[in-house]
N, C-alpha and C positions, 0 to 999 in steps of 0.2 A: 834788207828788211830787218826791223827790229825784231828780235829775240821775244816772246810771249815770258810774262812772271814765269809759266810752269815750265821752260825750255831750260829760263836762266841756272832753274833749282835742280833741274833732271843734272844739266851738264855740270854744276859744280860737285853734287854727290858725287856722280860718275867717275870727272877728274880727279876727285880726292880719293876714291878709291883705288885710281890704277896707283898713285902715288904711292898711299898706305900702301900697297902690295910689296913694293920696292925695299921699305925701309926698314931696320933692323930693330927688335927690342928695346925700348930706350923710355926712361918715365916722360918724356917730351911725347914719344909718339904714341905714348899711352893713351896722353890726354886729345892729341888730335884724335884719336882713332875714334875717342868717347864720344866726340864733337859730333866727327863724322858718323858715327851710330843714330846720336841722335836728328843730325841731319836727314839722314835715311829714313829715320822713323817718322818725322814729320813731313815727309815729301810723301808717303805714303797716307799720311792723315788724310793730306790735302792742304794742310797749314804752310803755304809754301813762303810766305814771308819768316814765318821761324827757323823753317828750313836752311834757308838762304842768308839768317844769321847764322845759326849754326855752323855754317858750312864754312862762314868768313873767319870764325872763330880757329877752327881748323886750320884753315889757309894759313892766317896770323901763325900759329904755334909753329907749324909746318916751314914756314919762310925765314921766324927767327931760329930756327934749326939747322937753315942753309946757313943763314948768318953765321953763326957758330959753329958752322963748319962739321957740326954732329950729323948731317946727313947730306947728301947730294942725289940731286933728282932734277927732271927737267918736265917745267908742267905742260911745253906743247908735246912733248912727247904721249901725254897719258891721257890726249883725246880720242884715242881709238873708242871706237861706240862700244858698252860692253852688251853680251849675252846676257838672255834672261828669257829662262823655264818657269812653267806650272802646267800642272798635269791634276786629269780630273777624268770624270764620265763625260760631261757635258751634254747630258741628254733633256730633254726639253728646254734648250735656251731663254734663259730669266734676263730683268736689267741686271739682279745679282753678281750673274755670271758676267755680263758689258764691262760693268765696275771693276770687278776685279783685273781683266783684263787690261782696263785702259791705266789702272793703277800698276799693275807688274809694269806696262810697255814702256813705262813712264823712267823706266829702270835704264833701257836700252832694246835691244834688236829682242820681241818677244818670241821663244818659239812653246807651240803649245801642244803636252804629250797629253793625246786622246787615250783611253783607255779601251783595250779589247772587249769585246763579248762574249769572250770567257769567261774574261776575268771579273769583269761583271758580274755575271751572275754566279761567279766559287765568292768575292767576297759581299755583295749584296743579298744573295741568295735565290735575284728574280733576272731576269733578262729587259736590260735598258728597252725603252719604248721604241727607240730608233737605233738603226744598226752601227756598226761601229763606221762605216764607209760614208752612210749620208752624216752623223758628227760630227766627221771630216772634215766634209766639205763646206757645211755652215761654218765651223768654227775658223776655216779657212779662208772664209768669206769675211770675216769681221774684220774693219779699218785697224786697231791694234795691234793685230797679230801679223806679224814676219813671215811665217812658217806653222805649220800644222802638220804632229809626223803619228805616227800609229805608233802606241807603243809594243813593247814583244807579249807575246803569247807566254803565259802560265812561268812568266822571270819574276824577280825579284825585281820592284817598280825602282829603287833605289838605286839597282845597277842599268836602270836605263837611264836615270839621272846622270851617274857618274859617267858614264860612256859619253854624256855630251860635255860634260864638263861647262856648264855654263856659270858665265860667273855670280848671278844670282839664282836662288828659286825659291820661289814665293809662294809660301802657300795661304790660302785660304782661313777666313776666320773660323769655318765650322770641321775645316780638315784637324781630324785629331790628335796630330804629332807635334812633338818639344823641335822648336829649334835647334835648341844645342845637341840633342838628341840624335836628331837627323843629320846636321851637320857631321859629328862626330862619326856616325856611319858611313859618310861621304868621302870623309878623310880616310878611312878604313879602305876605301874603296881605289883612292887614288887621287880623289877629284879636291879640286881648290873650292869649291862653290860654297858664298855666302846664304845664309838660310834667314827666309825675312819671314813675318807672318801679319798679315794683314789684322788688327788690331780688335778689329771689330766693325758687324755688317753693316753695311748703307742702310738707312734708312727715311722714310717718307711717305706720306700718305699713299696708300695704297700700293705700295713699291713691293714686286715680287721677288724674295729671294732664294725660293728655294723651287725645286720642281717639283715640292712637292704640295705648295701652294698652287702652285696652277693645275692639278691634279683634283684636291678638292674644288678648286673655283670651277674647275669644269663639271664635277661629279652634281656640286650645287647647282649650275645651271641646267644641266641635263634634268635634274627632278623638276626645273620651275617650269623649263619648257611641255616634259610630259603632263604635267597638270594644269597647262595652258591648251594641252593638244596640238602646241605646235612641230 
């Protein structure tokens, strides 16, 4: 079967990452890594033709570096699928939430840390609409997602990142933390993981992104209905 554009550009980012992993400080793989950054960055757009030059760009630097003998690596070796986290409430499922989803899995094997109902409500202040068990299990349901795990009770959400160690985690356009930020916590932590951040929200005529849109849309509904009587 032929490979789909968005397969070609997942599996070249991917490879070129396990490579960068390998390779030592050097201004050559400075500049692949740049490549590969921005390769990442637009396979996340969705701009997967830019991507996929990008990623060639890389390759190129990366190969005439084997040439020269400045590095050695072997590329079937760095098809292993990688990991890849994001963690959230997930409580009334949006397209919002699909999107993001189908945009991390796009990374590798996605697994997705549900948040408790504790902790919910110490840092929202109210208690999600649905329990932390039925979140689960929708979020578990969804074709992107690998795995769906609980995360722990009243921990430090960062050391349930580091614990899995995965090799990307991806947050969110309206999650409000620095990547390098996070990352550098990570590191702190033990963990190798890449920190991406989705750029900015989907959007499209009437496209739900947040739960708390569907909250008003239903609040609006419920008035139009009682002054219909229905």
């Amino acid at each position: 079967m032929v490979a789909s554009l968005r397969e070609r550009a997942e599996a070249y980012v991917m490879n070129l990452e396990r490579v960068l992993a390998q390779l030592p400080d050097l201004p050559a793989s400075d500049r692949a890594r740049r490549y590969a950054s921005d390769a990442r960055y637009y396979l996340l757009k969705g701009d997967l033709i830019t991507s996929i030059v990008c990623s060639s760009y890389a390759e190129g630097v990366l190969d005439a570096m084997k040439d020269a003998r400045l590095a050695s690596f072997d590329w079937n070796k760095a098809e292993e699928q990688a990991t890849v986290a994001v963690a959230g409430t997930w409580d009334l499922l949006h397209p919002g939430h699909v999107k993001l989803l189908e945009v991390a899995s796009a990374l590798g094997k996605l697994i997705v840390i549900v948040a408790r109902d504790s902790n919910v409500l110490k840092a929202k202040g109210h208690a999600p609409v649905l329990s932390e068990d039925q979140r689960l299990d929708m979020v578990a349901s969804l074709k992107p997602v690998y795995k769906a795990v609980l995360g722990r009770k009243d921990e430090d959400p960062v050391a349930t990142v580091a614990e899995m160690n995965p090799d990307y985690f991806v947050l969110g356009p309206d999650q409000p933390y620095s990547e390098q930020d996070l990352e550098e916590k990570l590191r702190s932590y033990g963990a190798k993981t890449h920190v991406l951040k989705v750029p900015e929200k989907f959007s499209a005529p009437g496209f739900m992104t947040s739960s708390s849109d569907i909250v008003r849309r239903c609040a609006s509904l419920e008035s139009s209905w009682k002054k219909r009587g229905d």
